[in-house]
VOBA-1610 file (N, C-alpha, C; in pm, whole numbers, padded with zeros to 5 digits, always signed):
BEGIN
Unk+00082-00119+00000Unk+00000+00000+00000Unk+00087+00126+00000Unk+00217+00118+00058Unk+00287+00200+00094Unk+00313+00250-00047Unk+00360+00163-00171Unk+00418+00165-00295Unk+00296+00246-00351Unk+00149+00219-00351Unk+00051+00323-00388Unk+00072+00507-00338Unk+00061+00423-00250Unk+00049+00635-00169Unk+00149+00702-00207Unk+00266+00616-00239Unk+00355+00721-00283Unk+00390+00718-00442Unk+00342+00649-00531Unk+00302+00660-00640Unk+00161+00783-00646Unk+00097+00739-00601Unk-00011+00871-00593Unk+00057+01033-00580Unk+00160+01038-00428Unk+00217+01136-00441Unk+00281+01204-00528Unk+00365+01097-00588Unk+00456+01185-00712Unk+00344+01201-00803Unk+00252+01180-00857Unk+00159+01215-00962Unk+00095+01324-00882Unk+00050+01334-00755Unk+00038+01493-00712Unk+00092+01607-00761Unk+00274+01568-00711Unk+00363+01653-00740Unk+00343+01712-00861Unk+00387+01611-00959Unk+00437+01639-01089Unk+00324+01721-01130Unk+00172+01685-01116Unk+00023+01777-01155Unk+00032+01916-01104Unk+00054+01934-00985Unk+00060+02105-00929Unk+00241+02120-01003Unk+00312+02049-01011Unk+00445+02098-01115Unk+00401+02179-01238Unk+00303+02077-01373Unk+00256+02142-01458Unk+00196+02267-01437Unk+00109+02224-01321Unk-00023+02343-01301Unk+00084+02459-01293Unk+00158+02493-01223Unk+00241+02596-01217Unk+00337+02605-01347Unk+00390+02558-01387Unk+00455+02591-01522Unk+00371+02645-01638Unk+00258+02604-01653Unk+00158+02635-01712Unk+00122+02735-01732Unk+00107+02796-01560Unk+00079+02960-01529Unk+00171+03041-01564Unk+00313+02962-01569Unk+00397+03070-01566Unk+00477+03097-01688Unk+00470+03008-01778Unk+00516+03000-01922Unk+00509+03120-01993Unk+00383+03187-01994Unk+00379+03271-02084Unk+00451+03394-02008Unk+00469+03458-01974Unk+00560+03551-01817Unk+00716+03462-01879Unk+00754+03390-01867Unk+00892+03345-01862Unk+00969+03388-01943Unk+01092+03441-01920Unk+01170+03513-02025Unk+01245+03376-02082Unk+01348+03280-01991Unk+01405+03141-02070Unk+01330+03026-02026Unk+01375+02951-02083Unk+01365+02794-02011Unk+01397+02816-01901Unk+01506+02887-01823Unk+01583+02824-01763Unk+01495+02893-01650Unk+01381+02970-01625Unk+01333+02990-01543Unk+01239+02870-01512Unk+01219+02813-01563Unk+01108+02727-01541Unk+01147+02567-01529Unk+01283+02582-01511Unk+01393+02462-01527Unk+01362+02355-01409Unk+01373+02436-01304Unk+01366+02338-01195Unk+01256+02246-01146Unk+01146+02308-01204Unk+01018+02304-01210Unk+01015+02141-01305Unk+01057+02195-01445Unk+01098+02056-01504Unk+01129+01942-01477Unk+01208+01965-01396Unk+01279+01891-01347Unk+01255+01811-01227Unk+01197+01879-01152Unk+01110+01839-01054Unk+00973+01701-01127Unk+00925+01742-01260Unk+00859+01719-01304Unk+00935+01559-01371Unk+01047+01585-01411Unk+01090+01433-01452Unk+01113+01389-01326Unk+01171+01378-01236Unk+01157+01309-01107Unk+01069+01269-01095Unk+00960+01316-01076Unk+00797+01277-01100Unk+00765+01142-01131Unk+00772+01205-01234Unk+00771+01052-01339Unk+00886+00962-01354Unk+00985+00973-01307Unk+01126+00895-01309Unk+01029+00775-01154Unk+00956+00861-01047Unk+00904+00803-00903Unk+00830+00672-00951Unk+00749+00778-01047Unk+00570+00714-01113Unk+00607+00550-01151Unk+00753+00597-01235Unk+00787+00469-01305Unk+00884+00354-01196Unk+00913+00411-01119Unk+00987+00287-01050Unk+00884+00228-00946Unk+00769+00331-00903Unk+00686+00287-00817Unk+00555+00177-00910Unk+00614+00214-01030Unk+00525+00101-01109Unk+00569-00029-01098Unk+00710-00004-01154Unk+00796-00177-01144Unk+00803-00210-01073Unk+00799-00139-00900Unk+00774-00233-00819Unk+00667-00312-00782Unk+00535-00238-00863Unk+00392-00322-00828Unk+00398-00454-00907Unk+00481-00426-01064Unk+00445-00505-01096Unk+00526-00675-01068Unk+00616-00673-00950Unk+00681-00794-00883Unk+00552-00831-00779Unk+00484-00757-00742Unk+00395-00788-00605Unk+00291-00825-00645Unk+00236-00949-00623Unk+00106-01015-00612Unk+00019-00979-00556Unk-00029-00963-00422Unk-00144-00915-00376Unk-00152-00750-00376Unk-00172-00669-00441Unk-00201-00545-00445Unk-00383-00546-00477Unk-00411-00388-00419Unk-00503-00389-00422Unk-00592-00343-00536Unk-00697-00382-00595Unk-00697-00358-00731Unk-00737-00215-00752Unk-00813-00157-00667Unk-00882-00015-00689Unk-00723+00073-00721Unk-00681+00075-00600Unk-00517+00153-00602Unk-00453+00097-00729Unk-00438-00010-00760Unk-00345-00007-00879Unk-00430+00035-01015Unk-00545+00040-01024Unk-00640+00115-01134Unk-00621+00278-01091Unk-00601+00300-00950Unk-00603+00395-00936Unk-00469+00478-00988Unk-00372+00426-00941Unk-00219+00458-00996Unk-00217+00460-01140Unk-00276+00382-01219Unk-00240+00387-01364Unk-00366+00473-01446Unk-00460+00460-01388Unk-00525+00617-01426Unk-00515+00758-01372Unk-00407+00770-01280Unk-00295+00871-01253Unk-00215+00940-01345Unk-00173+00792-01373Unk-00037+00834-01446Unk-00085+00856-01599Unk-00205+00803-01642Unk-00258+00860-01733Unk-00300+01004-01748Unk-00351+01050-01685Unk-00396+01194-01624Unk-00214+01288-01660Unk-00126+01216-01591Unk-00017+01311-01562Unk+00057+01273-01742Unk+00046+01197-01795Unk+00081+01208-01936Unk-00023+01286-02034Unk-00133+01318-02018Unk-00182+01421-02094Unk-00176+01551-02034Unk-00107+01581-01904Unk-00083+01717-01876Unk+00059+01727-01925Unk+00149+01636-01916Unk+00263+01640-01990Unk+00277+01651-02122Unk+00189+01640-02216Unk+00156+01664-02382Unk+00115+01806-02367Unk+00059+01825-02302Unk-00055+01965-02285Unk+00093+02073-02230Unk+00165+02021-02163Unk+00317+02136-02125Unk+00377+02099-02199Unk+00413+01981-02303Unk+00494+01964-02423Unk+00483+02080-02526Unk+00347+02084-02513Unk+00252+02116-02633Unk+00287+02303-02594Unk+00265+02382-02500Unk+00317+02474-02403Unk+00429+02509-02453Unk+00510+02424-02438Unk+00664+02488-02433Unk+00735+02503-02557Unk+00644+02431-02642Unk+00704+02426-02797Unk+00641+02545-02841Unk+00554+02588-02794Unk+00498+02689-02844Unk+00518+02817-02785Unk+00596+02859-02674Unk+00587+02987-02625Unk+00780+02958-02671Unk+00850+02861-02723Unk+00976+02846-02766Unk+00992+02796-02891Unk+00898+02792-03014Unk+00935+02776-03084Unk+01080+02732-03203Unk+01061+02647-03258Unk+01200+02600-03329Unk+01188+02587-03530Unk+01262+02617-03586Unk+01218+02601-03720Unk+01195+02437-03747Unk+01081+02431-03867Unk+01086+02286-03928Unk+01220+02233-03925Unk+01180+02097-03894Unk+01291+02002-03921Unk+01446+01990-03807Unk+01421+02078-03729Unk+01503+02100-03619Unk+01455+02013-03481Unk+01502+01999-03362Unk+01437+01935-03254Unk+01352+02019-03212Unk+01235+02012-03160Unk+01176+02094-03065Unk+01199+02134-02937Unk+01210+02226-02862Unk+01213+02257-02774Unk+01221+02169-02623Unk+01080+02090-02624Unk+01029+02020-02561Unk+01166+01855-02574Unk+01151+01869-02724Unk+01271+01725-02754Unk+01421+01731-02671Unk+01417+01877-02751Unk+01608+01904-02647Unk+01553+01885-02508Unk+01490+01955-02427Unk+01428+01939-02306Unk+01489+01780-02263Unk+01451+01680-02313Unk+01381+01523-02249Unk+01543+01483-02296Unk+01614+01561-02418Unk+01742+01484-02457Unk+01845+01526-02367Unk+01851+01625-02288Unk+01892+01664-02209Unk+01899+01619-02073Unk+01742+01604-02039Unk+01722+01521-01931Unk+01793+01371-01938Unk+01732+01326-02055Unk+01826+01197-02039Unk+01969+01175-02028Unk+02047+01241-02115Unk+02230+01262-02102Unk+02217+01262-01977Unk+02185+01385-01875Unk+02218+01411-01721Unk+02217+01273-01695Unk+02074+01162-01715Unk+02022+01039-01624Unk+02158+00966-01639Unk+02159+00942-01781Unk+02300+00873-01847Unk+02398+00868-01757Unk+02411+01008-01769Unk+02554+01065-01691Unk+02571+00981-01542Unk+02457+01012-01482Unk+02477+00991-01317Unk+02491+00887-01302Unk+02396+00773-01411Unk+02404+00621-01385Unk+02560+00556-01422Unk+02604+00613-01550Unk+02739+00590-01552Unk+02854+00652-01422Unk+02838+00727-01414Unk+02942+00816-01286Unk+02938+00702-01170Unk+02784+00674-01090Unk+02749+00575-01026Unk+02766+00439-01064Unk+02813+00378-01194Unk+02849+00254-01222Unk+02987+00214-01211Unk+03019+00386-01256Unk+03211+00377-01227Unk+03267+00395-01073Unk+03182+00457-01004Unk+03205+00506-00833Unk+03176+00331-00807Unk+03129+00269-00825Unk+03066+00135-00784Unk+03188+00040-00828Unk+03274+00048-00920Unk+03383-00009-00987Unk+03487+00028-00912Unk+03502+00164-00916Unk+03596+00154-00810Unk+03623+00144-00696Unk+03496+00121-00642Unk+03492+00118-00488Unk+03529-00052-00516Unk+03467-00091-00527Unk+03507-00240-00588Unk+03640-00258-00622Unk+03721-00184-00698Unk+03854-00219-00707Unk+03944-00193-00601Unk+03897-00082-00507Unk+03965-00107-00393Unk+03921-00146-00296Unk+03843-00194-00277Unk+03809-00303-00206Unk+03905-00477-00198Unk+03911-00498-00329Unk+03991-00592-00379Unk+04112-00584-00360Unk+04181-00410-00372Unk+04318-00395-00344Unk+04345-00436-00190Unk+04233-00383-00098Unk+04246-00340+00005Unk+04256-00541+00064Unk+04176-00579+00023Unk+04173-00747+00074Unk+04320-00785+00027Unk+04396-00755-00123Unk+04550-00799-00146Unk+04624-00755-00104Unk+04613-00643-00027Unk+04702-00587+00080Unk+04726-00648+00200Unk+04599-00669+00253Unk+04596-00736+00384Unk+04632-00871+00376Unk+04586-00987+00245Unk+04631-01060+00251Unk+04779-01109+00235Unk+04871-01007+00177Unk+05011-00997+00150Unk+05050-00975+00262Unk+05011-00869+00395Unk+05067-00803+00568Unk+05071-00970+00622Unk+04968-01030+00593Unk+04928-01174+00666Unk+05024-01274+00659Unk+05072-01292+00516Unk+05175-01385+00465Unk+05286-01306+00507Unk+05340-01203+00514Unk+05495-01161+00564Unk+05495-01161+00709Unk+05374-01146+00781Unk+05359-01169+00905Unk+05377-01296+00918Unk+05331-01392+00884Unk+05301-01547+00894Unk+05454-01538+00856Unk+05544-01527+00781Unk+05705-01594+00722Unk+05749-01514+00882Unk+05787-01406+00886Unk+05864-01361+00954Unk+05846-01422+01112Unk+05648-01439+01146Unk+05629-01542+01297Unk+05743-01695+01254Unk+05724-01772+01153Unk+05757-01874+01134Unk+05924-01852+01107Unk+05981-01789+01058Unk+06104-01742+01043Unk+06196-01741+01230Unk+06114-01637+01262Unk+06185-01605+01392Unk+06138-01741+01500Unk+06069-01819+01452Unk+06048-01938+01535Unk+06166-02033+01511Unk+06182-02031+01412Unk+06269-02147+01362Unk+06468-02083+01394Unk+06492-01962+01413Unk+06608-01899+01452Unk+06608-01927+01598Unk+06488-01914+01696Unk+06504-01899+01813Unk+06509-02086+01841Unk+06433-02169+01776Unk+06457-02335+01767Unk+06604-02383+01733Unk+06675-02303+01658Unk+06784-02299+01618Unk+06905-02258+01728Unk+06859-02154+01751Unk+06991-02123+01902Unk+06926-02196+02011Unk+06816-02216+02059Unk+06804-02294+02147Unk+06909-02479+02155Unk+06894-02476+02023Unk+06959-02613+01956Unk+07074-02631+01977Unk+07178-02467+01937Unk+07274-02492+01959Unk+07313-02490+02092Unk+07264-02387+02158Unk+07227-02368+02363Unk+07241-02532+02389Unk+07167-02587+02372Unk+07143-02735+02401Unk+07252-02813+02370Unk+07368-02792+02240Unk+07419-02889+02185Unk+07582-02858+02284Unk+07587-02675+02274Unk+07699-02676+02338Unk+07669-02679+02484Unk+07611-02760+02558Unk+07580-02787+02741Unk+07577-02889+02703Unk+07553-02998+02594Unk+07588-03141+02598Unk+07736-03148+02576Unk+07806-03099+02533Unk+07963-03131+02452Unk+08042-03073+02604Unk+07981-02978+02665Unk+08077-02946+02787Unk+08082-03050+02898
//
């Protein structure tokens, strides 16, 4: 249930997100005023969608809520056409160029790109030293282990000879 309510929430969000971009589009001198807002708005739906995949591993959900969630998220994709539709138009682009709205989402995605790679490589290397850090310790272990076994066998050794010269006297 928990996975509903907060699927519900982000489709809150992201709806008063539009509702306000909406208002404020025409007033906006760049994009970049209305950026965060955006952005806020793919999070949204970045929520919508992971709070989906997780319903769809879970068996007993409840059916109203999950009709309810996906006629949500229906709702929040025609306000998202309807601010597509918005932004291409108070930013216009010539034929045959990307739209506004397109750079928008191509943009968004590179960033996603970006972080998941950055986070795949932070994950690699934590991993590689991790690995260093275990061949380190396991190398301290083995020179520890020669040098215990080393100085055992020197002190077995003069004891030996201790022993050999009190027999010969």
């Amino acid at each position: 249930m928990e996975a509903i309510s907060s699927a519900l929430a982000a489709v809150t969000i992201a709806s008063n997100t539009i509702s306000w971009v909406k208002q404020r589009i025409s007033d906006a001198e760049s994009i970049s005023e209305i950026g965060s807002a955006v952005s806020t708005l793919f999070a949204c739906k970045d929520k919508l969608q992971e709070e989906r995949n997780k319903q769809a591993g879970v068996g007993d959900i409840n059916i109203r809520s999950s009709i309810d969630v996906i006629l949500e998220q229906k709702r929040l994709n025609e306000q998202l056409y309807e601010l597509e539709v918005a932004i291409n138009n108070r930013w216009p682009k010539p034929y045959g160029e990307r739209s506004t709205w397109g750079e928008i989402v191509d943009h968004y995605q590179a960033q996603k790109k970006a972080r998941r790679e950055e986070e795949k490589r932070r994950q690699q290397e934590e991993k590689r030293r991790q690995i260093q850090l275990e061949e380190n310790i396991k190398a301290a272990l083995i020179v520890a282990i020669t040098i215990a076994v080393g100085g055992g066998l020197i002190i077995f050794l003069f004891a030996s000879i201790a022993n050999a010269v009190k027999v010969i006297q």
